[in-house]
C-alpha positions in Angstrom: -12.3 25.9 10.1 -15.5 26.7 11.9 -16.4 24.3 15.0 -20.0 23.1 14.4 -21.9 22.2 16.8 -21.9 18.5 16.3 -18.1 18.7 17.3 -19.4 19.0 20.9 -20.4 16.1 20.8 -18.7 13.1 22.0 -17.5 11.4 19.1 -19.7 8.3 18.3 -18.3 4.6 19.6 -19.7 2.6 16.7 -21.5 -0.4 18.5 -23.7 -1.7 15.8 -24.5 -0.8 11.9 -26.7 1.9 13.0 -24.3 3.8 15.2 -22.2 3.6 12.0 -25.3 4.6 9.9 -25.6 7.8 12.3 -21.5 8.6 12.2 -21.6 8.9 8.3 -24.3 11.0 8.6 -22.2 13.0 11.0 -19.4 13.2 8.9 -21.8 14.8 6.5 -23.3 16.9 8.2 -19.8 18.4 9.4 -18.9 19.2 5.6 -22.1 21.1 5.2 -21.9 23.1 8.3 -18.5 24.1 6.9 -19.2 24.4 3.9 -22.9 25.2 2.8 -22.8 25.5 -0.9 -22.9 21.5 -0.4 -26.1 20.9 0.6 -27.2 19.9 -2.2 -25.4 16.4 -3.4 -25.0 15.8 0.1 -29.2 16.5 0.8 -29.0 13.4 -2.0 -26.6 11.4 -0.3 -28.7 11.8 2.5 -32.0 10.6 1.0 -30.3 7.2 0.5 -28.9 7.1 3.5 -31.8 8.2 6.3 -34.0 5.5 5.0 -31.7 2.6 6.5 -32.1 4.1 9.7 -34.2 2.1 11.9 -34.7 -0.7 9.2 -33.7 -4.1 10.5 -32.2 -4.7 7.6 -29.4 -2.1 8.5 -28.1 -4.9 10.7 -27.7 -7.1 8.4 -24.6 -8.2 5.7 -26.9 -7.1 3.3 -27.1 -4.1 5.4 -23.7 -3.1 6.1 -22.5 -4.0 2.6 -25.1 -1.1 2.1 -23.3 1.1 4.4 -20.5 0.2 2.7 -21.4 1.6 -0.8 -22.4 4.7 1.1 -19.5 5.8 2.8 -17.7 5.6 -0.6 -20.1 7.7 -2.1 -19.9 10.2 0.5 -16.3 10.5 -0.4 -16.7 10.6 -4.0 -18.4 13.5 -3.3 -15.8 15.1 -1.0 -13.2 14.3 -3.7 -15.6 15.8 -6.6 -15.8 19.0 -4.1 -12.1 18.9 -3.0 -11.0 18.8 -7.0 -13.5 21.9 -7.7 -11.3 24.1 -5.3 -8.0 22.8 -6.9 -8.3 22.0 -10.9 -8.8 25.8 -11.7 -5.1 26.2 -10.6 -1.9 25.6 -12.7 0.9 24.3 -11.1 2.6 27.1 -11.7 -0.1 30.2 -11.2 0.2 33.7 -12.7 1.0 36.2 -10.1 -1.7 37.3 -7.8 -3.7 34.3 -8.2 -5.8 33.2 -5.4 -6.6 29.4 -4.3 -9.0 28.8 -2.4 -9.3 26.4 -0.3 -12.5 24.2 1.0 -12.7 25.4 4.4 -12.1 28.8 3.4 -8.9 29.4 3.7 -7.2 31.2 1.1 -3.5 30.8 -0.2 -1.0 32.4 -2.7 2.0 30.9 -4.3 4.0 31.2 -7.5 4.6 27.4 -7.9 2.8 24.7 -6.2 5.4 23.0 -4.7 6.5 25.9 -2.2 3.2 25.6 -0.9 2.9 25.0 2.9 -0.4 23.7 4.4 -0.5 26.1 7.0 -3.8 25.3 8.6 -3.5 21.6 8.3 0.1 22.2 10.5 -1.8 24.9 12.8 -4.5 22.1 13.5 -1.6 19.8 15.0 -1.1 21.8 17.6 -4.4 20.7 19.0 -3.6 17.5 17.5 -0.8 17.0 19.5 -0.8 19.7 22.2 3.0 20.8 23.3 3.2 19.8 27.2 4.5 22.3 29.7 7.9 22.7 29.9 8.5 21.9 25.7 8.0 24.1 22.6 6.9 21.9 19.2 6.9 22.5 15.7 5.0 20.2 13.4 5.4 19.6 9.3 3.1 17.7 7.2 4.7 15.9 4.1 3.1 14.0 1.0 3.4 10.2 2.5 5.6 9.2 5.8 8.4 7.5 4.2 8.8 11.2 2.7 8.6 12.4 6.3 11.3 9.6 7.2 13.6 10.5 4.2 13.5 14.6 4.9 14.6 13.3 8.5 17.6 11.7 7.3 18.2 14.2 4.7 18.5 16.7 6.7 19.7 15.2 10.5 23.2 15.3 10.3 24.1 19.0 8.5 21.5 20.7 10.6 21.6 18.8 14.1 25.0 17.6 14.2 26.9 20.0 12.0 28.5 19.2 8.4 31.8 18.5 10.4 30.3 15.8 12.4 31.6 12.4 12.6 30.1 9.6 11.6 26.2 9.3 13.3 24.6 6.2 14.3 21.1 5.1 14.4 20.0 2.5 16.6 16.5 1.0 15.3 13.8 -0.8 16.9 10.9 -1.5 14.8 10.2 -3.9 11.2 8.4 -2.0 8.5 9.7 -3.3 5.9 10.0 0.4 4.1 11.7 2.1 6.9 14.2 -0.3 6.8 14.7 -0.1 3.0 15.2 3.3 3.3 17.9 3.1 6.0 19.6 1.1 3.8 19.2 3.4 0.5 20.9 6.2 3.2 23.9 4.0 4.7 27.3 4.9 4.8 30.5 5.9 6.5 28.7 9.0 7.4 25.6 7.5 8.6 24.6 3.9 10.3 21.5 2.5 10.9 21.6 -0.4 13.0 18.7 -2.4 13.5 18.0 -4.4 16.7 15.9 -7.8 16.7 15.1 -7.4 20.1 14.5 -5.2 22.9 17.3 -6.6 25.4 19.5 -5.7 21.9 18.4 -2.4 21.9 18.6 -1.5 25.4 21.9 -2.9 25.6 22.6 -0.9 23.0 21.6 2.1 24.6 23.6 1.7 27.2 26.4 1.6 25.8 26.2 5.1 24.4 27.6 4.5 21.1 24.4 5.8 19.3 23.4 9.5 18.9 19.7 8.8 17.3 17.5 6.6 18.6 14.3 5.5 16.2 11.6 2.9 17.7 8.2 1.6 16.7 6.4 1.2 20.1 4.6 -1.7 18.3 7.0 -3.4 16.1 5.4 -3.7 12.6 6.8 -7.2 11.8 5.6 -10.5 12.6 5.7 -10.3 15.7 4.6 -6.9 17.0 6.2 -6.4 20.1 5.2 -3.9 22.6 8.1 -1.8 23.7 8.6 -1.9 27.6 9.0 2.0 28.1 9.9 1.5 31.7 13.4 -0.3 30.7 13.8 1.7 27.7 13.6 5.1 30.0 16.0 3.1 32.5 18.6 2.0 30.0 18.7 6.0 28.6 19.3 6.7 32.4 22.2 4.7 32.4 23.8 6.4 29.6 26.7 8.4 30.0 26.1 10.9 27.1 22.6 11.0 26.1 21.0 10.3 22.3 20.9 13.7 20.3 17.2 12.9 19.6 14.8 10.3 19.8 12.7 9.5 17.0 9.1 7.5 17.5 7.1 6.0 15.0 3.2 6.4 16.2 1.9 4.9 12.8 0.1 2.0 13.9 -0.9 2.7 17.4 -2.4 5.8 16.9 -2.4 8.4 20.6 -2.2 5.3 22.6 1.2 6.2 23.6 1.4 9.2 26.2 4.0 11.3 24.2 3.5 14.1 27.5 4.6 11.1 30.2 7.3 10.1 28.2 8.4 13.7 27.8 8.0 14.1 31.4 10.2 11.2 32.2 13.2 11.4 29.7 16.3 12.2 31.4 18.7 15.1 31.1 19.0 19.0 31.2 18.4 19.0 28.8 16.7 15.6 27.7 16.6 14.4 24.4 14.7 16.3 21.5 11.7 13.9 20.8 10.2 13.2 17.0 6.9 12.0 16.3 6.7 10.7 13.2 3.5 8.6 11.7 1.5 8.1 8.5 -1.6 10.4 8.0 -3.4 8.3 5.4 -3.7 5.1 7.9 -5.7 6.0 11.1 -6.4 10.0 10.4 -9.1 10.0 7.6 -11.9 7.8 9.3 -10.6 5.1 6.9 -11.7 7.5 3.6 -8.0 7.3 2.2 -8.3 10.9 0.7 -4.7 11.6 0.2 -1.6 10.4 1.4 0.3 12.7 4.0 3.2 11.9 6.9 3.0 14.0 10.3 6.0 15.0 11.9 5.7 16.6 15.5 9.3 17.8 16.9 9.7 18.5 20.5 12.2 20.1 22.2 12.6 21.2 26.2 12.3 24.9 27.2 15.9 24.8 28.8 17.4 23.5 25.4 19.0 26.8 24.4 21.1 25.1 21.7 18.3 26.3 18.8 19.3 22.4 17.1 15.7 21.5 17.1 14.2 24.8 15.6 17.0 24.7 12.9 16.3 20.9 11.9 12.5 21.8 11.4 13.2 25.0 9.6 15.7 23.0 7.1 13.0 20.2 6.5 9.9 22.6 6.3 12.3 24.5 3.6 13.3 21.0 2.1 9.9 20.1 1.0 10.7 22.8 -1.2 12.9 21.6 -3.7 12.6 17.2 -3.6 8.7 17.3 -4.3 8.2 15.9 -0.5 5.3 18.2 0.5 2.0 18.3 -0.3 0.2 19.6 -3.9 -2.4 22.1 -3.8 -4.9 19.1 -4.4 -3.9 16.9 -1.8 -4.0 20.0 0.7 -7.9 20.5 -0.7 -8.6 16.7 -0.2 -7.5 16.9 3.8 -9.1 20.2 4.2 -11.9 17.9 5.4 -13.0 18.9 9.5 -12.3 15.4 10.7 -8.7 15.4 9.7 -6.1 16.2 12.5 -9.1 16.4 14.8 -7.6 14.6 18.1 -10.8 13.6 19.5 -12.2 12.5 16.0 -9.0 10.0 15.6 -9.2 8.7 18.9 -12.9 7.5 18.7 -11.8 5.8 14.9 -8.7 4.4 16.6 -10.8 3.2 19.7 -13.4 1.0 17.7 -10.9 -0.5 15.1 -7.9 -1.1 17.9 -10.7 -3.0 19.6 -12.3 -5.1 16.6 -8.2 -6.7 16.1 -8.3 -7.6 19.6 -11.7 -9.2 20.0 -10.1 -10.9 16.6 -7.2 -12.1 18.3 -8.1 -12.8 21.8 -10.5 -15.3 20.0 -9.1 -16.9 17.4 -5.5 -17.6 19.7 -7.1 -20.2 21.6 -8.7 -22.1 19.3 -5.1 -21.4 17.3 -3.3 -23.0 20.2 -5.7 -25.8 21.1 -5.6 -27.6 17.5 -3.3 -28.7 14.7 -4.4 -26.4 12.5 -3.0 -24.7 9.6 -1.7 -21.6 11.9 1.1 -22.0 14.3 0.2 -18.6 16.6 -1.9 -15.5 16.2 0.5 -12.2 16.7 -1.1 -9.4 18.0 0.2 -6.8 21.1 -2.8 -7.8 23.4 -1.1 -11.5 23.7 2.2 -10.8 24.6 3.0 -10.2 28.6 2.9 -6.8 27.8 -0.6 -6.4 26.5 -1.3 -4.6 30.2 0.2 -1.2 28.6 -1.9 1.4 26.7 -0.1 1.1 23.7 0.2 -2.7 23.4 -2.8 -2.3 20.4 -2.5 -2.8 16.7 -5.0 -2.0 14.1 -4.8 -5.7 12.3 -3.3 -9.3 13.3 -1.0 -11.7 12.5 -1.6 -15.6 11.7 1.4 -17.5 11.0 1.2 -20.8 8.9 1.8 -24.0 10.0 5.9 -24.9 8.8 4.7 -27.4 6.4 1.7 -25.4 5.0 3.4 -22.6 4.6 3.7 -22.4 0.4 3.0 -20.7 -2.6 0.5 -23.3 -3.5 -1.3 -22.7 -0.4 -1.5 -19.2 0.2 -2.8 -18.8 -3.3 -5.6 -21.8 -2.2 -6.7 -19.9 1.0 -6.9 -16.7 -0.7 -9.2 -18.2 -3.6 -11.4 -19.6 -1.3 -11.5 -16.8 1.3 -12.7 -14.8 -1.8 -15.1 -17.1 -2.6 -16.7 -17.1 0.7 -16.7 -13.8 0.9 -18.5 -13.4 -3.0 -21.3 -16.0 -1.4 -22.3 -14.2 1.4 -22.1 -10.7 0.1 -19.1 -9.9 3.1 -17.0 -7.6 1.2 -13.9 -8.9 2.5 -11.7 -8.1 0.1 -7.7 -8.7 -0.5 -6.0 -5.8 0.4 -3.0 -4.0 1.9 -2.9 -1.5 4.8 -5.4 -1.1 8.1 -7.8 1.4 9.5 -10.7 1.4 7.0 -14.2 1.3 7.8 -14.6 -2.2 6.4 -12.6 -5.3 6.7 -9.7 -6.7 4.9 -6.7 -9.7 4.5 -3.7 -10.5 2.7 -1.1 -12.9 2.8 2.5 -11.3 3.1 5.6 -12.5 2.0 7.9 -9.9 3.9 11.8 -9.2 3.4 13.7 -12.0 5.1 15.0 -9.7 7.0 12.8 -9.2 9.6 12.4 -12.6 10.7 15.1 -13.6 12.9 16.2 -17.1 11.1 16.4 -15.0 8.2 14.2 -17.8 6.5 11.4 -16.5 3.6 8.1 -17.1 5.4 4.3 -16.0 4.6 1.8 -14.6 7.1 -1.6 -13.9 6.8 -2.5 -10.1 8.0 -6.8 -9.4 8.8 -7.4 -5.9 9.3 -10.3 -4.9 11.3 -12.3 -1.7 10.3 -14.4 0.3 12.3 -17.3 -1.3 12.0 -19.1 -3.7 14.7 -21.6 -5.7 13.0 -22.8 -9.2 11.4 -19.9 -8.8 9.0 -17.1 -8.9 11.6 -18.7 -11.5 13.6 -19.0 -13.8 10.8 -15.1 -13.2 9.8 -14.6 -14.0 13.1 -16.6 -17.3 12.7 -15.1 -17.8 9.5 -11.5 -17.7 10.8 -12.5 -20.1 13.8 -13.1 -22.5 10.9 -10.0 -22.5 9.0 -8.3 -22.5 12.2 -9.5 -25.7 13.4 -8.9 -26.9 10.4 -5.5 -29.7 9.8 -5.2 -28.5 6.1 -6.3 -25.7 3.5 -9.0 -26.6 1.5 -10.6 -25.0 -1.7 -13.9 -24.3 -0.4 -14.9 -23.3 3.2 
């Protein structure tokens, strides 16, 4: 990929609907440095666009639902210009043929799914640079549950030997997906046990009995609890026999955690080999959802001469192989964009949206905890007594129903009417899964009773903040200070 100029640049801190008029017009402008044949439908893209600039307007709801339309049709385009580099090719192309990627990059294979991204992975070494003292190897796979699976797949023959006895996984963390797939995997050979709370899971440490460790340092449950990285690092000291490797699941927090300070810290000669495992599609495409992808960054210390970890990522690099885990040629054309696996580029999208959820939260818990409302608490990692660390951030937040409100019947009425309200004043705040878009979005959640601790079914509702900082947010925030205060769930708002 060629650096353009516009790279130099700080990346924008979207402040108002302007700001976020100017960073689409960025992300443009960065496809048509790289690639120039696309000045044309993005030269119309940008004559609908450019007008807005300036215009009051732009800072309106009217406005931003605008902005809105626009940032989808700027990746229409990229997916119209992606597919152009990919149909030509069969899945399984005659020898000699060429694909050709969109930033120039040019790639052989004689089936697709042997393909390896290779300048995706060499961009993740900027993406997460290796710290002195540690060697890394990095993989990307077609989703992070695929990343997750390879892991298990392939942990015990190829880092523990086939001869091994039976491993044990101690798990801190509550997506409901990684746990579903720990239970797929269980048996005599291989545990998973999961830990409801942190003085669990440090105890649990301690007492040496696991030899993988795998935490979320933001629990994605109800709850979302910060892990205390202090005490975790303390209990690992007290260990007798240290974890084979320690796997951590940076999905929803983004860089917020300093991978090179824990590194720094772990114990042992040598310490523990360290995983970094986290979805692509959430956080790493400035909320454009191109394709799906899971990163997986493996660190290992330079006075490990066991060659464990270098065999583990060569068995699940070669794995993608032959169970359809890595990515197509397609989804490798729809990432070749320049802002994915660009660290300074996530961090800035990260930034804004980490920031929206807490303005959302830090708001809406008092007036939460001041009234009878329909919501017991607001969850989110900024209002828990660990919301001083770096990494206590979360990219949506958590409202828990009042006991007796919690129902079908009710979630179905609050849903209807936020949609209503949302229709009325042209807000675009749809129902939807996930986090990290541009724009804003809810659902109501009914998770696997196994993540809350009574075991009890239970619904939540979740509000993921995008990126954007203008009259919509501050009117969901309004909104939601409404039905807060409110002693029951009406139709209409």
């Amino acid at each position: 990929m060629t650096t353009s100029p516009l790279d130099k640049i700080a990346p924008l801190n979207v402040v108002s609907v302007e700001s976020e008029a100017r960073h689409l017009l960025r992300m443009a402008d960065d496809i048509v440095f790289n690639i120039p044949q696309t000045a044309k439908p993005i030269a119309r893209w940008k004559e609908e666009l450019c007008p807005l600039v300036g215009d009051p307007v732009l800072e309106t709801v009217r406005g931003e639902r605008e902005l809105d339309r626009l940032a989808m049709k700027l990746r229409d385009i990229w997916m119209k210009i992606a597919y152009a580099y990919s149909a030509p090719h069969l899945k399984s192309p005659l020898e000699g043929s060429k694909i050709e990627f969109p930033l120039g990059r040019a790639s052989s294979c004689g089936y697709e799914r042997v393909i390896n991204p290779a300048v995706q992975e060499k961009r993740c070494e900027t993406y997460r640079p290796t710290p002195s003292g540690w060697r890394s190897r990095h993989l990307l796979f077609r989703s992070g549950m695929a990343a997750i699976t390879s892991l298990i797949q392939n942990v015990r023959p190829h880092l523990f030997g086939r001869d091994s006895g039976p491993i044990i996984l101690d798990y801190f963390g509550g997506y409901f997906e990684t746990k579903r797939v720990f239970d797929m995997f269980s048996s005599p050979l291989m545990s998973f046990r999961r830990h409801e709370s942190q003085e669990q899971l440090f105890q649990a440490i301690e007492e040496g009995e696991g030899q993988l460790l795998f935490v979320e340092p933001v629990t994605y449950d109800w709850e979302m609890e910060a892990l205390d990285l202090d005490k975790f690092l303390m209990a690992l000291s007290r260990r007798k026999r240290l974890p084979k490797m320690i796997i951590i699941d940076t999905t929803i927090i983004g860089n917020a955690l300093p991978i090179s300070q824990l590194l720094s810290k772990l114990p042992g000669t040598p310490p523990p080999i360290l995983m970094q495992i986290s979805s692509g599609l959430k956080l790493d495409q400035e909320g454009l959802e191109l394709a799906n992808a899971g990163i997986v960054s493996l660190f290992w210390s330079k006075t490990d001469e066991s060659k464990a970890a270098y065999t583990l990522f060569r068995k699940m690099r070669s794995s993608r192989h032959y169970t359809g885990a890595g990515l197509s040629v397609s989804e490798i054309a729809l990432l070749d964009v320049p802002w994915f696996l660009n660290r300074d580029r996530f961090n800035a999208h990260c930034r804004v949206i980490f920031e929206n959820n807490r303005l959302l939260a830090t708001i809406l818990a008092p007036v939460v905890a001041s009234s009878n409302g329909v919501f017991s608490h607001v969850s989110h990692p900024s209002l828990t007594e660990l919301a001083h660390l770096p990494w206590a951030v979360a990219p949506f937040v958590i409202f828990h129903f009042r006991k007796d409100l919690d129902t079908k019947e009710n979630h179905a009425k609050l849903t209807a009417s936020l949609r209503r309200h949302s229709r009325k004043e042209g807000l675009g705040f749809g129902t939807g899964a996930s986090f990290g878009f541009r724009g804003h979005r809810y659902e109501i959640i009914k998770p696997n009773n196994i993540l809350h601790p009574s075991g009890e079914a239970k619904g939540v509702l979740k509000i993921a903040m995008g990126c954007r900082c203008g009259p919509v947010r501050d009117e969901i925030i309004r909104l939601m200070k409404t039905i807060a205060s409110s002693s029951a769930i009406h139709g209409d708002i």
